[in-house]
C-alpha positions in Angstrom: 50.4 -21.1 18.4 54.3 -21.2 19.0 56.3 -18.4 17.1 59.0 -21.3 16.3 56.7 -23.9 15.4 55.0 -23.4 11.8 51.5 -22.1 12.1 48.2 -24.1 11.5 44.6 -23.8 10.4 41.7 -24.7 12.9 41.1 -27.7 11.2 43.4 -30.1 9.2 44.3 -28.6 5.9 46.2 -30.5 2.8 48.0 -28.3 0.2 46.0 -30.9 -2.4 43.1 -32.4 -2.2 43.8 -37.0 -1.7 45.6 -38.6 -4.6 47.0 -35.4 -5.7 50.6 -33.8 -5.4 52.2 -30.5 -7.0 53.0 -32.5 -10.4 49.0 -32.8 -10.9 49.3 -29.0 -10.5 51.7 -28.5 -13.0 50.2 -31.0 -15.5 47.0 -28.9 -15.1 48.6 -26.0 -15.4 49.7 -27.3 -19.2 46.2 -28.0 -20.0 44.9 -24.1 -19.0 41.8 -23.2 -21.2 41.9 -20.5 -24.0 40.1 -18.0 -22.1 42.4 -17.9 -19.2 42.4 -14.8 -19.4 40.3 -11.9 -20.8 40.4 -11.7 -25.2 39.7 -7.8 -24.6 40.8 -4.6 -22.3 38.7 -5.1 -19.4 36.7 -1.7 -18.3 37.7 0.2 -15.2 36.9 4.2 -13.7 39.6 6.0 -12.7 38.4 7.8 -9.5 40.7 10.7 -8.2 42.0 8.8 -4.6 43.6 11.7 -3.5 40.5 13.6 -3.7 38.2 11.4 -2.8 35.5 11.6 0.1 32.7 9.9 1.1 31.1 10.7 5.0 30.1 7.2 5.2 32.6 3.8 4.8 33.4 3.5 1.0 35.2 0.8 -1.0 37.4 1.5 -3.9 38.3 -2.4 -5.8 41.8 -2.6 -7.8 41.4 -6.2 -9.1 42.2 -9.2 -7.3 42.5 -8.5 -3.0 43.5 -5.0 -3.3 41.2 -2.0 -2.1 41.0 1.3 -0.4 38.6 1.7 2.3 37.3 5.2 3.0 35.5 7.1 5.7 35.5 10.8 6.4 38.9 11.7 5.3 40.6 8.5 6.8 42.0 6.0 4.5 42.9 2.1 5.4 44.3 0.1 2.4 44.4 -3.4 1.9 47.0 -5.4 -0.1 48.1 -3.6 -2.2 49.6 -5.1 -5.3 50.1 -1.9 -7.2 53.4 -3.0 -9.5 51.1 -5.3 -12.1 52.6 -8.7 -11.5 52.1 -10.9 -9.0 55.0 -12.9 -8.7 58.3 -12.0 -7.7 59.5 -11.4 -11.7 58.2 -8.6 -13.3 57.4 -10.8 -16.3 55.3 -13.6 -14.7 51.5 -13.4 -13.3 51.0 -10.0 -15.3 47.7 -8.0 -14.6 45.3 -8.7 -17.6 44.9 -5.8 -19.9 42.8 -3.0 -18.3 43.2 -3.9 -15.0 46.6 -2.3 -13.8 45.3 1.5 -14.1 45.4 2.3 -10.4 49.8 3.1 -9.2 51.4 3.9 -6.5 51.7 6.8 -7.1 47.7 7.1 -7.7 47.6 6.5 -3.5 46.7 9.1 -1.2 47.6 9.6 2.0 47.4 6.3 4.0 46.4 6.4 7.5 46.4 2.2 7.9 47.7 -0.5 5.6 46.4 -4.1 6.6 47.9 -7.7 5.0 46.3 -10.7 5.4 49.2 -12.8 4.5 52.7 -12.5 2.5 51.8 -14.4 -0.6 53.1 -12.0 -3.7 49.3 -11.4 -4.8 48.8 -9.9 -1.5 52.3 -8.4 -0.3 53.9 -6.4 -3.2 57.7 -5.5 -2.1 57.4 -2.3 -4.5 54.5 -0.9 -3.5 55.7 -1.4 0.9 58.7 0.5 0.0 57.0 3.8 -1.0 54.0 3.2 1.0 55.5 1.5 4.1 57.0 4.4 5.8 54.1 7.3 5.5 51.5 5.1 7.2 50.5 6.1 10.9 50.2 2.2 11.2 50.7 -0.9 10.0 48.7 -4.2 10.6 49.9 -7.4 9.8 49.6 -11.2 11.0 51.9 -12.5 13.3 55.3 -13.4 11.9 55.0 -11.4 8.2 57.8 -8.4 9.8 60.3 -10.8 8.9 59.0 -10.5 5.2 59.1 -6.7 5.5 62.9 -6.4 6.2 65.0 -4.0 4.2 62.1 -1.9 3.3 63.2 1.1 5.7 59.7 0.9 7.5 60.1 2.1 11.5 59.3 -0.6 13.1 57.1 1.2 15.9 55.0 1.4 12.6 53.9 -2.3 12.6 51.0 -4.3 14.8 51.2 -7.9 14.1 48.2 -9.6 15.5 47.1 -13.5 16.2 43.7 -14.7 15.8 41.9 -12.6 18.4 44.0 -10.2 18.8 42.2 -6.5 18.5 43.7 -3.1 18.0 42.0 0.6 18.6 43.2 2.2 15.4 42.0 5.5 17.0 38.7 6.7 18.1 35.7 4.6 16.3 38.1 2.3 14.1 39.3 -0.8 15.6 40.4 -3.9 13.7 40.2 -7.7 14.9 41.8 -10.4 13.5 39.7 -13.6 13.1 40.9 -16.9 11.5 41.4 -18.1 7.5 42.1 -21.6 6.1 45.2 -21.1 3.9 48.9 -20.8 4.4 52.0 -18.5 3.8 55.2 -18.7 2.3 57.4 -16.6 -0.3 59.3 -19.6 -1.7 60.2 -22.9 -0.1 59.4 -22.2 3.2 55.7 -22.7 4.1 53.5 -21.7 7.8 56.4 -19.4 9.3 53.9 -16.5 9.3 50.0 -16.4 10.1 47.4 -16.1 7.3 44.2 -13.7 8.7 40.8 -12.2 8.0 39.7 -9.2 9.9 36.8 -7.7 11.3 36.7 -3.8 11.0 35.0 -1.4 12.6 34.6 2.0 11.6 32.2 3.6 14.0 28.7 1.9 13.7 29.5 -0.2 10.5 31.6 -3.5 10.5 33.3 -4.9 7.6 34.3 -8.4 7.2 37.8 -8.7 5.4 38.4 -12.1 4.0 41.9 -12.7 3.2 42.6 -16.3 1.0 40.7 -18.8 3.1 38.7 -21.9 1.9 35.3 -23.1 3.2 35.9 -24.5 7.3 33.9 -24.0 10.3 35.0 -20.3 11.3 32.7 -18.6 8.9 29.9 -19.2 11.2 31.6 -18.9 14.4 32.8 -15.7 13.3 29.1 -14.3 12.3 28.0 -15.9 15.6 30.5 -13.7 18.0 30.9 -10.8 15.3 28.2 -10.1 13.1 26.5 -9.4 11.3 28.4 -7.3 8.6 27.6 -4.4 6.9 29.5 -6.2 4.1 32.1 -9.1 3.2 35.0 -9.2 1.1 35.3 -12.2 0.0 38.1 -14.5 -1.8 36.0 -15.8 -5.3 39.0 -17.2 -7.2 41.7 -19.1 -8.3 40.5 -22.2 -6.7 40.9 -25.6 -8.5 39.4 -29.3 -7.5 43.3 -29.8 -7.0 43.0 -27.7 -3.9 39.7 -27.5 -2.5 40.8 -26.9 0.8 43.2 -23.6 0.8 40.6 -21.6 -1.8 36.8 -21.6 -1.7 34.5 -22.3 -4.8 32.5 -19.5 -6.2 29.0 -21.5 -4.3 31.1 -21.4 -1.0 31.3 -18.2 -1.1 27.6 -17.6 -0.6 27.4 -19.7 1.7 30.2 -17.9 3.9 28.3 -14.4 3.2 25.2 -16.3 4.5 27.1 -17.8 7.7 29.1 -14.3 8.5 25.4 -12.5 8.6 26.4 -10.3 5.8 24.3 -7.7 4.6 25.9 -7.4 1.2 29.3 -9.7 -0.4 31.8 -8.3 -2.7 33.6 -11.2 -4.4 37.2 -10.1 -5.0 40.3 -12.0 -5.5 39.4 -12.3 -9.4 39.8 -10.4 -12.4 43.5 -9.2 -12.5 46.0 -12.2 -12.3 45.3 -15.8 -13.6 46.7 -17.7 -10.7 44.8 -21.1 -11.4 43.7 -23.0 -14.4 39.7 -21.5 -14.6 38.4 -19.2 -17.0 38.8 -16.3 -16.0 35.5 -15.0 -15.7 34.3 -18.1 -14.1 34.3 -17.3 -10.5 31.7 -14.0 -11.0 29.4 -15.8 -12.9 29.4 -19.1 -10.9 29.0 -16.9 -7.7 26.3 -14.1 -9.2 24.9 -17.6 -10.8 24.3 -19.0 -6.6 23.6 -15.9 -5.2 20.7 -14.9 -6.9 19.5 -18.6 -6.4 19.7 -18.3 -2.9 18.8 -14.5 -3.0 21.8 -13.3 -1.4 22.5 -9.3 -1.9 25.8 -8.5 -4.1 27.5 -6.0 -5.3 30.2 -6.0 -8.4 31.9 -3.2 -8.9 34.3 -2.2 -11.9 37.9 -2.0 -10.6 37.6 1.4 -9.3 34.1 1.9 -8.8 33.1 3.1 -5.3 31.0 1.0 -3.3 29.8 3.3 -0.8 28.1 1.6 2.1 24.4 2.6 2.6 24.2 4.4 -0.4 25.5 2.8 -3.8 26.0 -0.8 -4.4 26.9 -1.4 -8.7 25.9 -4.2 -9.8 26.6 -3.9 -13.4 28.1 -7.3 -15.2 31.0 -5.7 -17.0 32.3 -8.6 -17.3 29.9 -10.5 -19.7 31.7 -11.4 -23.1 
């Protein structure tokens, strides 16, 4: 991959699926269902980050891609969208009602903040600017820096990675980054920075992190060379038939835990913004709907609800109406 040549997935990827073109998406977008969003205050627990401790790896969901993973006092976050939009106006892509009780200010210390891309559900300008500068490090894909100008973060801070790339984080955390089907952008222009997943390691447990990616061929070769996984965070959302190439249906999703080796899957990217034209409880129930078919282990916490690997896996369906 050249730096001054836009970046591209492993295998050829259209923004829309054939006969389709960004007027389709805005007609569809006009024709949006009733229950795009959530009729009722969704349920959450608050848990108290800044004293919070587990021994082994634990998993705290904030809606859509955001989390805190914990282990032993260390803490590595994961785009955090923390300023309850998703969009670069305050007023647009607003968190549904319930799900925006986790703020900055709610953070604790941060020893590592990952991105997997710079999309504005994933890279929140608000939330860098307090939390950029107190990391120890920062890892992001190759070319996202330039997205990070102006936020005062030392730039001895920041790791970007390509696909392959690893990084020893410090003794018994290391973090890889592995290949997604997707693309970046914040505007017009598209590709200038990479789009990731990661494979962490946090002493004798892996963790898949999925970043936006649609179905393609990586999913196995990355459970091939990598796995298995203690557990997968996966992208289960705001996909359309429109573009069936850049998100992955809620059934693909299985199938990627299955490929990736994964012990357990934790659908994410859902329940907080409405981004494409489903339901909004859709995803989780297509997905809990195909895993249990195919008796695949889950695990669907309440945003805020620790998922603490090895010992507590909720699988409570808060969500049904």
């Amino acid at each position: 991959m050249n730096k001054k040549k836009p970046f591209e997935n492993l295998s050829k990827t259209k923004q829309f699926a054939d006969g389709f073109n960004v007027f389709d998406a805005i007609k569809a977008s006009m024709r949006r269902s009733k229950d795009i969003k959530p009729n009722e205050t969704l349920p959450s627990v608050k848990t108290d980050l800044k004293n919070y401790y587990t021994q082994e790896p634990s998993i705290i969901w904030f809606g859509h891609s955001s989390y805190l993973i914990h282990n032993d006092g260390k803490n590595i976050l994961v785009d955090p969208v923390l300023s309850g939009h998703a969009s670069p106006m305050s007023f647009l892509i607003k968190a549904f009602e319930g799900t925006d009780i986790y703020k900055i200010g709610d953070m604790p210390n941060i020893d590592y903040l990952v991105l997997t891309h710079n999309h504005y559900d994933h890279l929140d300008y608000k939330a860098l600017k307090v939390l950029g500068p107190c990391v120890r490090k920062m890892v992001i894909p190759s070319g996202v820096s330039k997205d990070l100008k102006g936020l005062s973060i030392n730039p001895k801070l920041i790791t970007e990675l390509q696909w392959g790339d690893s990084v020893d984080l410090e003794n018994g955390i290391s973090i890889t980054s592995t290949p997604a089907r997707h693309f970046s952008g914040r505007g017009l222009v598209r590709n200038h920075s990479l789009w990731s997943s990661y494979v962490l390691t946090i002493n004798k447990y892996k963790i898949f992190i999925g970043g936006d990616s649609g179905y393609d061929i990586h999913f196995k070769e990355i459970g091939n060379t990598k796995g298995p996984f203690d557990i997968a965070l996966l992208e289960c959302g705001q996909y359309d038939k429109l573009w069936p190439e850049i998100h992955s249906m809620p059934e693909e999703v299985v199938l990627e835990g299955l490929e990736l080796k994964a012990k357990v899957i934790l659908p994410i990217h859902w329940g907080k913004f409405a981004l494409a034209n489903h339901d909004w409880d859709e995803p989780i129930n297509r997905f809990v709907k195909e895993a249990e078919r195919q008796n695949v282990d889950y695990t669907t916490p309440m945003i805020g609800e620790p998922v603490v690997l090895g010992e507590s896996y909720p699988k409570q369906r808060w969500w049904v109406r």
